[in-house]
N, C-alpha and C positions, 0 to 999 in steps of 0.2 A: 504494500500500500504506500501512499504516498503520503506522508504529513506534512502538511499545510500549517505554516506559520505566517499568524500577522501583527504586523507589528503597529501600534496605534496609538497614535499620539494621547499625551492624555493619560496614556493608562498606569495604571497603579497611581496615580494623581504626579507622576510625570510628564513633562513635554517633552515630544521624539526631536530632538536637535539636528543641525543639516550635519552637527561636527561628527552623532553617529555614524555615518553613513558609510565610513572606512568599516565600520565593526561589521556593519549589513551582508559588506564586501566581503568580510572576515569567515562567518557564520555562512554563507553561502559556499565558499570555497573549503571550508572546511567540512561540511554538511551536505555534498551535491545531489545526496538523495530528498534532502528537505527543497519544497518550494517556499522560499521566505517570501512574503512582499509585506510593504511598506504599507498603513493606511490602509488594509482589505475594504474596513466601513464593517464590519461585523459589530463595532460598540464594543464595549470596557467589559472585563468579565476577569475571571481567576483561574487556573488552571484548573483546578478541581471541578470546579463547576459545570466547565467545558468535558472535562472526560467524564463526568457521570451524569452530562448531557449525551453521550456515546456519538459524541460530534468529530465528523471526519476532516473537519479542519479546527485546529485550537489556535486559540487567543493567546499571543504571549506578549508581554510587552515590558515593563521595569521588572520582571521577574526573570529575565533573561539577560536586557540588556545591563538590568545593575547588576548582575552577578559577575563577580568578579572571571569566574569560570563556568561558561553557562553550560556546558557539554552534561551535568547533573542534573540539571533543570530538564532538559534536552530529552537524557534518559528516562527520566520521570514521565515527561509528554508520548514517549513512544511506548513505554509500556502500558500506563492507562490507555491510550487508543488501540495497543496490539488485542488489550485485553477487552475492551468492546467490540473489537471484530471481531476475535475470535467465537464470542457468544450472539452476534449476527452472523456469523457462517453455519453457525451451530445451527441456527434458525431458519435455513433454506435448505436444510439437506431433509434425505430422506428419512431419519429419524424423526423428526420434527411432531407428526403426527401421530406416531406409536405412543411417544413420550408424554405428550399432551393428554393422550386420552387415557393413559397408566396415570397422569397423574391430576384426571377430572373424575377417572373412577374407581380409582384403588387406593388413595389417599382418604376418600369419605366412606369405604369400605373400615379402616380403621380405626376412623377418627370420630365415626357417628355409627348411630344402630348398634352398638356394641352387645346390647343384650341378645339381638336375634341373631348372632353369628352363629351362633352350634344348630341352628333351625336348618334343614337341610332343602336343596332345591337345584335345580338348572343354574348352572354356574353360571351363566350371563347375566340372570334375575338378581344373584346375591348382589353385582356391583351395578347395573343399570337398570333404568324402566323399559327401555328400549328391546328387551327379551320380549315382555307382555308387549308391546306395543307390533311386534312385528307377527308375533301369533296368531292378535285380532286384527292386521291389515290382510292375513292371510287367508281368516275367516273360520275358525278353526280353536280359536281360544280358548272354550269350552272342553274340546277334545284336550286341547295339549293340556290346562289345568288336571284336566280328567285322568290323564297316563301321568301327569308328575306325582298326583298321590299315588296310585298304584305303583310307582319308582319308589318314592321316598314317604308315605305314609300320611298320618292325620295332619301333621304341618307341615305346612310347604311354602318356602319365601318365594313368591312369584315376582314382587320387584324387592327392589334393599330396605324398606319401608311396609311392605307390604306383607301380610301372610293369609293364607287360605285357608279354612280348615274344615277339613272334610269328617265332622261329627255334629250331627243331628241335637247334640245338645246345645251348638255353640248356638243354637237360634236364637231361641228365648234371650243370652245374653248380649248378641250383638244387633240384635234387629227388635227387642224385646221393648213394653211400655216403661218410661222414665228409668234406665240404664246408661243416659246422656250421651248413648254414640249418635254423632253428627254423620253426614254425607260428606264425599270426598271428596277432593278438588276434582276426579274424575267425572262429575257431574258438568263441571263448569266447561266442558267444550258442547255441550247441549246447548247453551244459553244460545236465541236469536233474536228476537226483537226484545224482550226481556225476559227476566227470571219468571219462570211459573210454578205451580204448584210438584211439578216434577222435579226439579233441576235445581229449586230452589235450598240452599242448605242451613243457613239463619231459624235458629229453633222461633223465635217470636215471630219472626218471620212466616215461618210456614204454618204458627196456627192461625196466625191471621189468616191466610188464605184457604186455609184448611174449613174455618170457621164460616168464609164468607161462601165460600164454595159446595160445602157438603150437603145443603139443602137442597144441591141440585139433582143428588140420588138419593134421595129418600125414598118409602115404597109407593108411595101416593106421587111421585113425577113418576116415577120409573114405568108403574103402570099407566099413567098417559103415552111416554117412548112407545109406546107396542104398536099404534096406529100407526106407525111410521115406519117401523119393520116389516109390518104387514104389504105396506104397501108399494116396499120395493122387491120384498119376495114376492108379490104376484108378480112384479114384470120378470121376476127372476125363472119364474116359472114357466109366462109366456116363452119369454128364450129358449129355454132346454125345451121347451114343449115341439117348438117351430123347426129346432137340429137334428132333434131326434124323428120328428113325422118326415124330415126332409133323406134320411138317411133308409126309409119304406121298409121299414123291419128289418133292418140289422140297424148292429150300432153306431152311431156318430159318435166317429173318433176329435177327441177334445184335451186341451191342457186344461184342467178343471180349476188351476190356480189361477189362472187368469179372469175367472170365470167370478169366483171367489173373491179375490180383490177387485171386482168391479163389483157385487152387492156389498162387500164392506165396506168402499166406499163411499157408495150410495147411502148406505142406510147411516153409517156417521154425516156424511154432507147434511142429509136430512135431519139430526139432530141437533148436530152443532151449529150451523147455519142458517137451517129452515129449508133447504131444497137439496135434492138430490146432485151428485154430479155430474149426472149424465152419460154415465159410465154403461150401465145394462142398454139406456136405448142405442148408444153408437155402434154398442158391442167391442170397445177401445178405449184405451188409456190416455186421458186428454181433458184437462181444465184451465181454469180461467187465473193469472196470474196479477197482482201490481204491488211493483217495488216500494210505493208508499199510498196512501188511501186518494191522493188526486194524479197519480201516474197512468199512463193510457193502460189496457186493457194487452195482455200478452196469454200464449199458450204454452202449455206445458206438459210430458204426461208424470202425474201425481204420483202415480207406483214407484214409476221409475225414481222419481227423485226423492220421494221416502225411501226407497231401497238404499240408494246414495249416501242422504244421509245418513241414516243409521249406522250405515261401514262404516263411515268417513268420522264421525263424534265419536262410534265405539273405540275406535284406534288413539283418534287422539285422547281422549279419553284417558289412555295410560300414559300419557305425557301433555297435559293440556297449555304446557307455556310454551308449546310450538305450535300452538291452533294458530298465533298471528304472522307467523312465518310458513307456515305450513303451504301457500298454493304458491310459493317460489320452489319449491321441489320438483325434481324433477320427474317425481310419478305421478303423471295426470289423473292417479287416483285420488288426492288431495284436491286438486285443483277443483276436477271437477263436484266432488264433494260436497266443496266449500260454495261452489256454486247452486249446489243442490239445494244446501242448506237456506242461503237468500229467497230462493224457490218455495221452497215450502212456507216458508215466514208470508212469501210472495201469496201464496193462495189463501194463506188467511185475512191477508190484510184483504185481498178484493171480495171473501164471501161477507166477511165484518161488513167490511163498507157497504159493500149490498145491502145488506142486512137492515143498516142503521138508515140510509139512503130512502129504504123501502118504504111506503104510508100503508102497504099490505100487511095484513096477517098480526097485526097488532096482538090480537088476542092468542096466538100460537102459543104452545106449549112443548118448547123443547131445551136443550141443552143451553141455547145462546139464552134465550128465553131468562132461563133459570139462575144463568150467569148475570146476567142484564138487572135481575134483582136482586142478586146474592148484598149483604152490606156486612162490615164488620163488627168490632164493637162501641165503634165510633159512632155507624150508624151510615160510613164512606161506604159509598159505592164503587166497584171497579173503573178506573180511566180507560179511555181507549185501547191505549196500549197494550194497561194492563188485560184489559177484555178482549185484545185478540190474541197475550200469550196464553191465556186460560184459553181460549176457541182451539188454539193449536196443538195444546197438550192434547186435547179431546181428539182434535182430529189423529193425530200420531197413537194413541192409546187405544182409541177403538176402530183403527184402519186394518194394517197388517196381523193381529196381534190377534184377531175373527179370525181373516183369509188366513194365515200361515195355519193356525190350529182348524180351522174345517178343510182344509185342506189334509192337513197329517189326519182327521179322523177318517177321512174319506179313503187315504191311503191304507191306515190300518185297518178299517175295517173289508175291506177287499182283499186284502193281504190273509187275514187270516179266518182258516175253516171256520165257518160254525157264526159266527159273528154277525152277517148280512142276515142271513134266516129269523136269528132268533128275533133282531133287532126291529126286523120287518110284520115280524109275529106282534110282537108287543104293540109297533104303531097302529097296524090296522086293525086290533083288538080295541083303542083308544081312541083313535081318530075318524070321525065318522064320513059314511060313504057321501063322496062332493064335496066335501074341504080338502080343495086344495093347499092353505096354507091354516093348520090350527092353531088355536090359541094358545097362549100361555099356559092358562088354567089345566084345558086339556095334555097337557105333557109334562109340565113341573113334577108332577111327580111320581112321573115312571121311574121304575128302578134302573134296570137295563140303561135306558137311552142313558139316564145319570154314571153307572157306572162308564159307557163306553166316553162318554167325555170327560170323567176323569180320570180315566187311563191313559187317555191319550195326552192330555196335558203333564200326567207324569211320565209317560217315556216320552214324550216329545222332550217336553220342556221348552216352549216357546220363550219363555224366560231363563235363559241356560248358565249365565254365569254369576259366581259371586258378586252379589251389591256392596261395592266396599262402604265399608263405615272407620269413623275416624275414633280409637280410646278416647275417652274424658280424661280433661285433667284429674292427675292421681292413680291413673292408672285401670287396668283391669283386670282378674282373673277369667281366663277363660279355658273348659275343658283340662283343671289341675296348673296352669300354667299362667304366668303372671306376665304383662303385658305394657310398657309405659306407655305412658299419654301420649298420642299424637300416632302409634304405630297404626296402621290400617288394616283391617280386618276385613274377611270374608267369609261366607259359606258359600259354595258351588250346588247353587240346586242342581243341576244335570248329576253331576257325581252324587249328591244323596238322594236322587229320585232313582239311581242306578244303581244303590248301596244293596249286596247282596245281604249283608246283616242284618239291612231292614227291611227288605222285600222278600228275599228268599230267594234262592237258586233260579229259581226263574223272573228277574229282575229286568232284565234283558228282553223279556217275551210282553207279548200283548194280552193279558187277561183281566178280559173282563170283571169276571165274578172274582177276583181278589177282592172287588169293593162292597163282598156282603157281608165278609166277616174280619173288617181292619181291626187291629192291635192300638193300643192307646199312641204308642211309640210312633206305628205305620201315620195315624193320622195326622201329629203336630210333624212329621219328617214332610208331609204334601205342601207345598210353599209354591203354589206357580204364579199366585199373585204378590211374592213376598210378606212379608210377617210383618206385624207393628204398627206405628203411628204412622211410618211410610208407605203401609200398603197399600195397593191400587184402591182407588176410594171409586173406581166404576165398575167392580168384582159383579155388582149387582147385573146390571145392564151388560155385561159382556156374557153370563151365566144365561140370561134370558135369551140374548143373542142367539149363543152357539145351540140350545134347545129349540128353535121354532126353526133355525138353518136346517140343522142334523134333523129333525122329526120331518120340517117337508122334503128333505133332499130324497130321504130313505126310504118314505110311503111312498114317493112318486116313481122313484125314477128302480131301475137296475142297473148292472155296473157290469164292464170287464175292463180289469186290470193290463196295463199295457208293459207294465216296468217290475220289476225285481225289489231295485231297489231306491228310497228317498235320498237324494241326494239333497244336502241341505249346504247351506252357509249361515253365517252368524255374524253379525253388526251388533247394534245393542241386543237383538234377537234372533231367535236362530227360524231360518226359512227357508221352506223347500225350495228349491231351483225350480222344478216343473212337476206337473201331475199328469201322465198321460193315459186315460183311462175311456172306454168305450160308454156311450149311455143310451137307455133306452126304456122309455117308458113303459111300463107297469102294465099287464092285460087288465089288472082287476081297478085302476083309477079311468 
C-alpha cells in the first residue's frame, strides 16, 4: 500500500514555514515509498485518530516535522495503517461470511437461552429461526415438527427460543384460562390493515375485542346464519345437479376442492359482507378488489391469494422482522405473497365499502351486521378500519378452513370401506324425501354424521401446527420441566391428534366409531379449534357449516374416488392440493 502523508499548515497549532521545505525534500528522498504533499486540505487531526479512523491517507504534520527524528513517528503511521488493512483485507475474502454468521449465531447460542441447551433438536433450530422458517416455506412444517419428536422425543427446540412439546398435558398449561401465556411475535406477520381479533396479542387488548365481538356468535345470531347457508347450498346443488345430468349416467369427473372453496366462499361472503361472491354462479375463482375504500374497483381470484397468503405469513411467521424486507428476495415466493396479502386486505376493504355505501338491507342479519353493533365497555363502537380487520379475520376463518376440511371429509370418506353406506343410511333415515338441502335441527344430532367430522378434523388436522405462546414473567412449569419467561412454547396438534398413546394403534386410520366411546384423556387431547381464551370464537358456525355441507353433499350425491392418495400443503393450514373424484347423483333423491 501506499501511505499518504500530509503535511498542513496549522497543525499541531504550528505554521508549515517555506524554510521547511529542504526537510519535505529530506523525508521524500528518504521515504520514496511515502507520497508526502504539502497542504493535502484534509484539516488538522492527530495521528491516532487518523489510524482508528482506518484512513488510507494520514494526517501528519508538527508531529513529524518537530520531531527531531521523524522515521519513529513514521513507523508508528505505517503500522496502525498496515494494521487496518490488514483487517479490510480480512473483510473481502472469502471467509468473510462463514465468520459472520459463526458469529450472529453461535455466539447467542452461548450467551442467551442457556437453560434450553440440553433440550434436544435439529441442529440448525438450536442456533437459528431460519430451520422452522424454511420447513414452513416448504410447506411441510407440521410433518418435519412431527418426525423431530419421533427423532428426539417430548421436547424439541425447533428455533433457539422456541420449544414444542409433544404431550397432551402441556394444553391446559400453555393454551389454558388465566396461565398469562401471551401470543408470539409469530402472529405479527399476519397483521394487514390492522390488528384483529386473530393476530392480535395485547391481553387488554384482545378482551376488548373479544368483548365487542363475541355477540356476534351467540346461538340466537348463529341461528339466523342458517338462511344464508341455505341459500348458497341450493345453488351449490343446482351445480353438481347440472355436471352430473350432463355426464347421462356415468360420473362427472371433478376437482371437488375447487368446488368446495367456491361454496365457502360464498356462504362467508354472504355472512361477513351480506352477499355472496359469486363464486358457485361463475363456477371460478374471481372477486372484487380496492386498495383503499375510494380506489377504483380491480379483480382478483380470492382462493388463490388466501392460498398465498397463508404460505407467505406462515413462513415468515418464524422470522417476522424480515416480513419488511422480505419481497427484495429473490424467491418470488415472498414477493408474490406479500402481494397477496394487500389483496386480501384489498377484498375486504371493497365488500366493507359496499357494505357501508349500500341504503339496502339495513335490516340484515349477518356477521358484518353483528360487527357493525358489536361496542365495548366504553360503549365505542368499531372504526372503519377497525370493522374491516374484524370482516377479514371472518372472511380468512370461515373461507379455507370449511373447503380444506369438507374436502378431507369427502376424501376420507371414499377412501375408506364401510363409511359412505353407513353414513348415507343414517341421512336418508333423517332427512326427509325433497329436501334437498336440511336443516340444522334435522342433522345436529346425528351420531354418525358427528362422528365422521370429527375424525376427520383429527386426522386431518386442518389446524396442524403448534400455536406458539410466549412464558409469563416468572416463569413456567410445564410437563415436570421449568421454563423462563419469554421462552416460547408449543403443542403440535397434528402430532397429538396422531399420538398413538392417545388414540391407539390405529391412530393413523380413519375410524369413525372411535367417537362412541372417547376416554377422558382422548377428548381434552381433540384441539382442532385450539384450546383457551384464544380459541376460535366461530367453532359454533363452522360446526353448523360442515353438518348441512356433509348431510346435503352425502344424501344427494355418490362418489368415485379418482386418487390414492391427499396430497396436502401447509401455510398457516394444512390443504389439500386437489380432490379428484367422480359424482353422481343418487337414484333415490
Amino acid at each position: 500500500m501506499v501511505l499518504v502523508m500530509t503535511v498542513h499548515p496549522g497543525f499541531g497549532g504550528q505554521k508549515f514555514m517555506a524554510s521547511e521545505l529542504p526537510k519535505v525534500a529530506e523525508l521524500r528522498k528518504r521515504y520514496p515509498e511515502l507520497n508526502i504533499e504539502v497542504d493535502g486540505g484534509l484539516g488538522p487531526g492527530t495521528i491516532d485518530q487518523a489510524a482508528d479512523a482506518g484512513a488510507n491517507v494520514i494526517v501528519a504534520g508538527s508531529a513529524v516535522f518537530g520531531a527531531k527524528d521523524p522515521s519513529e513517528v513514521i513507523a508508528k503511521l505505517r503500522q496502525a495503517v498496515d494494521t487496518k488493512m490488514a483487517v479490510l483485507d480480512f473483510l473481502v475474502t472469502p471467509y468473510t461470511i462463514p465468520v459472520a454468521l459463526v458469529i450472529f449465531f453461535v455466539v447467542p447460542y452461548f450467551t442467551s437461552n442457556t437453560t434450553l441447551r440440553d433440550i434436544p433438536g435439529p441442529i440448525a433450530a438450536r442456533f437459528t429461526r431460519l430451520w422452522l422458517l424454511l420447513q414452513a416455506r416448504q410447506g411441510k412444517r407440521y410433518l418435519s415438527v412431527d418426525d423431530a419428536h419421533k427423532t428426539y422425543g417430548k421436547f424439541v427446540r425447533i428455533q433457539p427460543d422456541h420449544v414444542s412439546i409433544a404431550d397432551d398435558s402441556a394444553i391446559q398449561v400453555v393454551y389454558g384460562h388465566g396461565n398469562g401465556f401471551l401470543k408470539s411475535d409469530y402472529y405479527d406477520a399476519f397483521v394487514s390493515i390492522q390488528r384483529g381479533l386473530f393476530n392480535t396479542r395485547d391481553r387488554a387488548e384482545h378482551t376488548r375485542k373479544r368483548k365487542t365481538i363475541s355477540h356476534t356468535f351467540s346461538a340466537k345470531s348463529i341461528g339466523q346464519f342458517e338462511q344464508y347457508m341455505h341459500g348458497n347450498l341450493d345453488l351449490f346443488v343446482r351445480q353438481w345437479d347440472t355436471l352430473s345430468n350432463n355426464a347421462h349416467g356415468q360420473y362427472a369427473k371433478i376437482d371437488c376442492l375447487h368446488w368446495f372453496n367456491y361454496l365457502a366462499f360464498d356462504i362467508i361472503g354472504d355472512l361477513a359482507f351480506g352477499t355472496p361472491f359469486g363464486m358457485l354462479e361463475k363456477g371460478k375463482d374471481i372477486t372484487e378488489i380496492r386498495k383503499t375504500p375510494d380506489a377504483p374497483i380491480t379483480y382478483a381470484p380470492a382462493v388463490e391469494v388466501l392460498n398465498r397468503r397463508g404460505e407467505v405469513s406462515g413462513t415468515l411467521g418464524c422470522l417476522p422482522q424480515l416480513k419488511p424486507y422480505a419481497k427484495y428476495l429473490p424467491d418470488p415466493f415472498f414477493s408474490q405473497g406479500l402481494a397477496a396479502v394487500e389483496n386480501l386486505a384489498g377484498i375486504a376493504v371493497a365488500r366493507v365499502s359496499q357494505r357501508l355505501e349500500s341504503k339496502q338491507d339495513v335490516e340484515r342479519v349477518d356477521l358484518l351486521a353483528r360487527l357493525m353493533e358489536g361496542k365495548d365497555e366504553s360503549g365505542a363502537k368499531l372504526g372503519r378500519a377497525e370493522l374491516t380487520a374484524e370482516a377479514l379475520t371472518q372472511l380468512i376463518a370461515g373461507s379455507d378452513t370449511t373447503s380444506n376440511t369438507s374436502c378431507a371429509i369427502l376424501y376420507w370418506i371414499c377412501k375408506t370401506p364401510g363409511v359412505l353406506a353407513k353414513l348415507q343410511k343414517e341421512l336418508d333415515d333423517a332427512i326427509p324425501v325433497g329436501v334437498d338441502v336440511p336443516t340444522f335441527n334435522m342433522v345436529k344430532d346425528l351420531k354418525y354424521l358427528n362422528n365422521v367430522i370429527q375424525e376427520t378434523l383429527r386426522i386431518h388436522s386442518t389446524s396442524s401446527l403448534g400455536l406458539p405462546r410466549v412464558v409469563p414473567p416468572g416463569g413456567a412449569e410445564v410437563c415436570g420441566r421449568f421454563f423462563p419467561a419469554y421462552t416460547v412454547l408449543s403443542v403440535p396438534a397434528y402430532t397429538i391428534h396422531h399420538s398413538k398413546e392417545i388414540w391407539g394403534e390405529d391412530a393413523d386410520e380413519f375410524v369413525p366409531d372411535r367417537w362412541d366411546n372417547l376416554t377422558e384423556r382422548q377428548k381434552n387431547s381433540f384441539i382442532p379449534f385450539s384450546y383457551g381464551p384464544r380459541s376460535c370464537v366461530g367453532r359454533n358456525v363452522a360446526e353448523m357449516e360442515l353438518a348441512l355441507i356433509v348431510s346435503t353433499t352425502f344424501r344427494r350425491y355418490e362418489f368415485d374416488l379418482y386418487q390414492d392418495k391427499l396430497e396436502t400443503r401447509e401455510g398457516f393450514l394444512r390443504k389439500p392440493l386437489e380432490c379428484m373424484v367422480g359424482i353422481k347423483k343418487r337414484a333415490n333423491v
